[in-house]
C-alpha positions in Angstrom: -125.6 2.3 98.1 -123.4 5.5 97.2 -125.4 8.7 96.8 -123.9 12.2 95.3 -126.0 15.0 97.7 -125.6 18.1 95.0 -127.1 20.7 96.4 -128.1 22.0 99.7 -129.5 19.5 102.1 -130.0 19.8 105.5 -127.5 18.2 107.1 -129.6 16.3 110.4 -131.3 14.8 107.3 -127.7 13.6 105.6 -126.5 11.7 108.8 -130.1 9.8 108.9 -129.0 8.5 105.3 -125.8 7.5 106.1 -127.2 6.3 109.9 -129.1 3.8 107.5 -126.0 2.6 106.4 -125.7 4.6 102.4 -122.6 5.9 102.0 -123.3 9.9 100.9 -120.6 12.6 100.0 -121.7 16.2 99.1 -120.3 18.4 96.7 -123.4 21.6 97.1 -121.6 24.1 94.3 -120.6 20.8 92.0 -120.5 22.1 88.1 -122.2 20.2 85.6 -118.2 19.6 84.0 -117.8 17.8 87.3 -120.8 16.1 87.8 -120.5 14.0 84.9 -117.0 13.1 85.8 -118.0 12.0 89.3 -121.5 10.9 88.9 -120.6 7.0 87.3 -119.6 5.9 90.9 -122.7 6.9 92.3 -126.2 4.6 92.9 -128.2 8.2 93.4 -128.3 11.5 93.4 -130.0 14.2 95.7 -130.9 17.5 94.1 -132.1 20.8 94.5 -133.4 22.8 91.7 -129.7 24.2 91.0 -128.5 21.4 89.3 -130.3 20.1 86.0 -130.2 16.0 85.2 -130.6 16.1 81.6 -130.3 12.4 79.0 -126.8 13.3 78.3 -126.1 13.2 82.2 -127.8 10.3 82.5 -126.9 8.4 79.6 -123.2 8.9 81.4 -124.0 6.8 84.1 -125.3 3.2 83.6 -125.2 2.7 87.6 -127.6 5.5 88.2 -130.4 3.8 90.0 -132.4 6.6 92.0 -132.8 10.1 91.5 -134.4 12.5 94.3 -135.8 16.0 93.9 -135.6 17.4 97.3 -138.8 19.9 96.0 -141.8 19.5 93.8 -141.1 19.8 90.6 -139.8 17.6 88.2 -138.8 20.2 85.5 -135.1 20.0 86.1 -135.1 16.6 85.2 -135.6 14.5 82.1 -137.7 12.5 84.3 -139.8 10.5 81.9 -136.5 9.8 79.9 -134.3 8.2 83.2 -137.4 6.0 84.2 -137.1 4.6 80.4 -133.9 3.7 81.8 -135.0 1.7 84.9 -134.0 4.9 87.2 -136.7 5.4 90.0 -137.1 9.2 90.2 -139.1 11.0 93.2 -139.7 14.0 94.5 -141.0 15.7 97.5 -144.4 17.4 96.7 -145.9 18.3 100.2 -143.0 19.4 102.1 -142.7 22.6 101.3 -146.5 23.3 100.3 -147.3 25.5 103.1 -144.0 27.6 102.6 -145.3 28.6 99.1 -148.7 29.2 99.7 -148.1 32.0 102.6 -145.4 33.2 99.9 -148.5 33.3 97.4 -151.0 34.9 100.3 -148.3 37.2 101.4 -148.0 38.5 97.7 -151.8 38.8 97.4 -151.4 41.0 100.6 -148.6 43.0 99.0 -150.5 43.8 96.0 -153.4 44.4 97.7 -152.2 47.3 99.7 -149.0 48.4 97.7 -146.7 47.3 100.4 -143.8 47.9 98.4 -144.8 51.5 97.1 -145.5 52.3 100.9 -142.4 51.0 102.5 -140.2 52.5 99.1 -141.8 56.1 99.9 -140.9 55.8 103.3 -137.6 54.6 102.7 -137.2 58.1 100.6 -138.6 60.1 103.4 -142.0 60.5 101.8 -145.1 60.5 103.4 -147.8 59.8 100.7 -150.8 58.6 102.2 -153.3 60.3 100.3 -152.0 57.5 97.3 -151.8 54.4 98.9 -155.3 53.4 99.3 -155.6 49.7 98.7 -158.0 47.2 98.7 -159.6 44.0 101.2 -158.6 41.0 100.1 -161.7 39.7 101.9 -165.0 39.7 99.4 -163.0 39.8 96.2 -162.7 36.2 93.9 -159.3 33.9 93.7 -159.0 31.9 90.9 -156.6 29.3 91.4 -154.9 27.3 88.3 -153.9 24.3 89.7 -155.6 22.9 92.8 -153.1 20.5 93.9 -151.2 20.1 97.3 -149.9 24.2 96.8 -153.3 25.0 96.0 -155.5 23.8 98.2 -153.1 25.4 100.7 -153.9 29.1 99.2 -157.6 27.9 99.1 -158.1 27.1 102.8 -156.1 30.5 103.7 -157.7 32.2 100.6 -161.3 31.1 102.0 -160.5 32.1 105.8 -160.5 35.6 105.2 -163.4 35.8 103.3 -162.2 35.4 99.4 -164.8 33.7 96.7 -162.4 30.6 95.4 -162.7 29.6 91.8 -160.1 26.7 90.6 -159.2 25.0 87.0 -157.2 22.0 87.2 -158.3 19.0 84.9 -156.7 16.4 86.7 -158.7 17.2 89.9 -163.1 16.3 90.0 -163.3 17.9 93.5 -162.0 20.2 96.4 -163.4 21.2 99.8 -164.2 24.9 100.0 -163.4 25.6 96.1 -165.5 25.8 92.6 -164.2 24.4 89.9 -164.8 25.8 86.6 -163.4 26.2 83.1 -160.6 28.3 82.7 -162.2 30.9 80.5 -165.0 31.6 83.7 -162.1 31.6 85.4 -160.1 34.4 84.1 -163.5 36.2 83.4 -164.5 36.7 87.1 -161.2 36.6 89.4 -159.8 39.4 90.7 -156.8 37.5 91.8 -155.2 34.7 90.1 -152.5 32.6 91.2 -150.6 29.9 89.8 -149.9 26.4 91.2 -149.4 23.8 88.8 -146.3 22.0 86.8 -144.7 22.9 83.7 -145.6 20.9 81.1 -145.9 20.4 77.8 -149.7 21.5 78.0 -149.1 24.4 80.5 -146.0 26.1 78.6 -147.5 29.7 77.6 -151.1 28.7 79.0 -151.3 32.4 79.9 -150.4 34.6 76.8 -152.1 37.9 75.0 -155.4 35.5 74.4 -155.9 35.0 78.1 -155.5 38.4 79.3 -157.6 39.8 77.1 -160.2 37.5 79.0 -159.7 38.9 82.6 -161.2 41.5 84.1 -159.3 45.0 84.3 -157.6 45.5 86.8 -157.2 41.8 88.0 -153.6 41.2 90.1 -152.0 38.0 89.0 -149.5 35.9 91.0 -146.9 33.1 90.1 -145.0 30.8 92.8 -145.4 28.2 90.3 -142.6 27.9 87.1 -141.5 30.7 84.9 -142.7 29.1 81.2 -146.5 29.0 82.0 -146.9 32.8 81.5 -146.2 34.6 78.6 -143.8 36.9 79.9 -143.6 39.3 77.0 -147.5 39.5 76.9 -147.5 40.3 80.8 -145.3 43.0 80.2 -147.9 44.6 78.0 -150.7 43.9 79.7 -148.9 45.3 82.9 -147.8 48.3 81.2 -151.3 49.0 79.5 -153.2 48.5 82.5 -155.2 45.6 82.0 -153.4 44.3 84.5 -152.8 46.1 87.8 -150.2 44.0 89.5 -148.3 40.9 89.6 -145.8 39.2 91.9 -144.1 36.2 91.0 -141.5 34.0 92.8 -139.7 32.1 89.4 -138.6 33.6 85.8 -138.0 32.4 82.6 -133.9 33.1 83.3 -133.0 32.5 86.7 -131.0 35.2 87.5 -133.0 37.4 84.7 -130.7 38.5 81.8 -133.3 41.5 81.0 -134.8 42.9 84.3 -137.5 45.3 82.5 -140.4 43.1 83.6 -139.4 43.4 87.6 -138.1 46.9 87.5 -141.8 47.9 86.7 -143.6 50.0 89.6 -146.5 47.7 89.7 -144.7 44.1 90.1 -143.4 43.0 93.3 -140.7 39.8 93.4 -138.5 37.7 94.8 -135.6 35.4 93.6 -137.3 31.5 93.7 -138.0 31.5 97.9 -140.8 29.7 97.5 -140.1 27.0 99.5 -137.1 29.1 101.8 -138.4 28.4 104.9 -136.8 26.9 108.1 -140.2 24.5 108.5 -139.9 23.6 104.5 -136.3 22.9 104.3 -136.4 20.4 107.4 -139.6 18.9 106.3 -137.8 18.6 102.6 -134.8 16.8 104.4 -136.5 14.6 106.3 -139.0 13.5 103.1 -135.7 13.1 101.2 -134.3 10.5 103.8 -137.2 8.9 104.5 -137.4 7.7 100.2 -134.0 7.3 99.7 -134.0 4.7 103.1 -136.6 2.9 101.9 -135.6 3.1 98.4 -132.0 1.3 99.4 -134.2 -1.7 102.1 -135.9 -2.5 98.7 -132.8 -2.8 96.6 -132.0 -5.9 99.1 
């Protein structure tokens, strides 16, 4: 088998693939002019969540048998589109689930004690300590949407210093150490919520101006999920009004943002998509990647 590596892979993982006798060549900054040019000789492809496989891609190369997302989601791809076309597509949903939830824990901390207020004022050579008083984390209720492999992650760290954790997810019946409820009890009693769950057709916009007016004031949201499931306009204003006190997310409904309003505010903390940027997650996201692609090639025999 031939496989096209397009984006960033780690590179002990590429020489196990080709070890297992694949032929791979990578082309990480690849344009998506080029990739349909080059793509035709190829069996599979390895991406990252850089470069988008779309019908028109696909439809442009008849050999295409395998696809792999070297993350978790599938959003990238017109998955449900290439599998109508006999391509296998898979992903890698636990590798990089511990990387995101400490990102979502670290940003509860943040928010928590205004971590970026304090280290800004200090940075300016300000000393304001009579307005950074914060808040425990431990006591105060976590509502998770989405209580899948991220999730229950956050839960288990969420629970260990003493949070209350509340979940909606309704693909899941049960979860150690977690309540599930509906989502309206949900937003109604958590002072935290974070989001861990796919974007889909159902989740686009789940969280809008309807939502927020359901959750307590004051309540901190976070989202190291995908941009799409909140309502980014209607966070804006319920940031700016009050309602809510703080948010922190990880992923944006432009990646780079073309309008940078909504992270310039004082009371949002961000970072640019690191979710899953750690040294553990990209090895573990490697080695997953190898490991489906080898076995996906012994079965093609």
């Amino acid at each position: 088998m031939k496989i096209l590596v397009c984006d960033t892979t780690e590179a002990e993982a590429i020489e196990r693939i080709r070890a297992a006798g694949l032929t791979v060549d990578t082309n990480f900054e690849i344009t998506p002019e080029d990739l349909v040019k080059v793509l035709p000789a190829y069996d599979g492809m390895v991406v990252r969540s850089r470069t988008k496989v779309r019908q028109s891609l696909i439809d442009a190369c008849p050999n295409l048998k395998v696809i792999v997302r070297g993350g978790v989601g599938l959003d990238t791809i017109d998955a449900d589109y290439a599998r109508s076309k006999n391509i296998t597509v898979m992903n890698t949903p636990k590798a990089s689930s511990a990387s995101v939830a400490e990102l979502a824990i670290g940003f509860m901390f943040s928010l928590a004690r205004s971590l970026f207020k304090a280290t800004a004022t200090m940075k300016a050579e300000k000393w304001e300590k009579k307005n950074l008083e914060g808040d425990e984390l431990g006591g105060k209720t976590l509502g998770l949407i989405g209580v899948g492999n991220i999730g229950k992650e956050v839960a288990s760290r969420a629970s260990a210093f003493g949070m209350t954790v509340l979940a909606f997810d309704p693909y899941v019946k049960e979860a150690v150490g977690v309540k599930l409820v509906k989502l309206d009890e949900l937003l109604a009693q958590s002072d935290y919520i974070s989001l861990h769950l796919p974007k889909t057709k159902e989740s686009a916009n789940m969280i809008g101006k309807a939502q927020f007016d359901k959750m307590k004031a004051g309540v901190r949201i976070i989202n190291c999920a995908r941009s799409g499931i909140i309502d980014e306009a209607a966070l804006y204003t319920a940031l700016t009004s009050g309602k809510v006190a703080g948010a922190a997310f990880d992923v944006y409904d432009e990646e780079p943002p073309s309008d940078w309003k909504l992270v310039k505010l004082d009371n949002v903390i961000c970072s640019p998509h690191i979710g899953s940027a750690t040294h553990e997650a990209q090895g573990r996201v490697g080695a997953e990647v190898a490991e489906k692609l080898i076995e996906f090639a012994k079965n093609q025999k």
